[in-house]
C-alpha angles and dihedrals in degrees: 000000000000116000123258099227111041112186115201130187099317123188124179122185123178120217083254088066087246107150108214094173131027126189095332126188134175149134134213118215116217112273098357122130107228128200121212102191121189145118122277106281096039101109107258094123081049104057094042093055097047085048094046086044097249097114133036126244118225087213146337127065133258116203129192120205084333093314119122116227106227094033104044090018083146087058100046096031087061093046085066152064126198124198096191119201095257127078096236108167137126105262101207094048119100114249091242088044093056098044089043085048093050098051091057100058087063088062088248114141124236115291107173101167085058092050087055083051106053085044101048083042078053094047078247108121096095091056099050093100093048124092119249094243088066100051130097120251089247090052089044085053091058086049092064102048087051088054087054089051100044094104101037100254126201094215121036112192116203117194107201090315109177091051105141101010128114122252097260087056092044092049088049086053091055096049090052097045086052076053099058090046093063094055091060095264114151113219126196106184128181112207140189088192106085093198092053086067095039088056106043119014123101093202128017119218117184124201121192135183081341096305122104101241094192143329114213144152109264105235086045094055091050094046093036092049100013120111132201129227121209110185110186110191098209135215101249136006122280114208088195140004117256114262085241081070106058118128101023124121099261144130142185129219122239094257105037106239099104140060124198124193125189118194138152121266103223094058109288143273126238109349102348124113147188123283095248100051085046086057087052094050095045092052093048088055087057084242096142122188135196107211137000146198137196131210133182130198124265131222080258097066103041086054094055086047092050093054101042090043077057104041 
């Protein structure tokens, strides 16, 4: 199946000379969340506004569905909704007013049975009647996203879009976006919340100072770059590991009392080995523990890795 955002070559340099995006390729699969990852400055905002037709790009082409962005822009603009980072609405229009509102300049005819349903999907029915100045920034947040799916968009793009909003609010977003996904909606989110893209995306991009460091499938680029971490609190304190150790990946605490041992999930490179064989070496080097614990790295530390291994 072709994707339905293809991603070639793109270049973006700003009249400063500033260069947001250099050399950018990538391609969306249909009704996949995707995940762009990277530090304020990267070119996340960028990319999102050359592909929703806000910015220009300096070269390369984007293509939705087929459809190229700046020859048929009525025909991709229509295929997607933006929820951009900042809460931009008309504060003495109704809720209902302003979705309604948004789904006509699209050239889309009235639906209001699908406006009740994108506002009963947000928690917002009972507000449709309320002006936006009275609502809360959560609620306003809400606002935005129903906005974005007015005109039933293919692609919905999120940009960081449960910045400032308290957890309750953040866990009902990412069960909205899984429903949209469910309905065949393709979403494309940029997070500052690590564990946002660790709950919810299918692939991880991430974008730093304008380059695509790596796409990749979640759960391959933790298995591919994950590690695993096994502590033994021993019996009694070692004041130095035995010779028929060395070169493992181990290392002793100051005191003694505990062992740590890094190694890669998916079995190892070079010298390293499983945890079990490990076990089995430490036993056989009459080294004898008391307790244990495992721990596995999380999306957020192979992206701090990924960025200082690149600094």
């Amino acid at each position: 199946m072709p994707p339905i955002l293809r991603i070639s070559d793109l270049n973006k340099t700003y009249a400063s000379g500033f260069q947001a995006l250099k050399g950018i390729n990538l391609e969306i699969r249909r009704g996949e969340i995707f995940a762009l990852l990277g530090p304020n400055g990267a070119g996340k905002t960028t990319l999102i506004g050359i592909v929703c037709g806000i910015v220009n790009a300096s070269s390369g082409t984007v293509t939705v569905d087929g459809h190229d962005i700046v020859r048929d822009y009525r025909a991709s603009r229509s295929m997607i909704g933006l929820v951009p980072q900042e809460l931009t609405t008309d504060a003495f229009e109704t809720v209902w007013a302003t979705v309604s509102f948004s789904r006509g300049l699209f050239g889309k005819s009235a639906n209001p049975g699908h406006i009740e349903r994108v506002l009963k999907s947000l928690s917002l029915w009972d507000k449709k009647d309320s002006q936006l100045r009275t609502l809360s920034g959560g609620m306003k947040r809400r606002v935005m996203i129903a906005k974005a799916l007015s005109h039933e968009p293919q692609i919905l793009f999120l940009d960081e879009p449960t910045a400032g909003v308290d957890v309750e609010l953040r866990r009902d977003m990412w069960r909205l976006v899984r429903g949209l996904r469910e309905t065949g909606v393709t979403v494309i989110l940029t997070t500052h919340y690590i564990e946002e893209a660790e709950e919810m995306a299918d692939r991880i991009g991430v974008i730093r100072k304008g380059e695509l460091m790596l796409v990749e499938d979640k759960t391959v680029l933790m298995h591919k770059l994950g590690r695993k971490q096994l502590t033994l609190q021993l019996q009694a304190p070692l004041q130095q590991l035995p010779a028929t150790l060395a070169g493992q990946a181990l290392e002793l605490s100051k005191d003694g009392s505990e062992l740590t041992y890094t190694y890669d999930t998916h079995g190892g490179n070079g010298d390293s080995i499983g945890m079990v064989e490990m076990l089995d070496r430490l036993t056989a080097a009459g080294i004898r523990f008391k307790d244990l614990r495992t721990m596995q790295s999380s999306l957020e530390d192979i992206f701090v890795g990924l960025l200082k291994d690149t600094a």
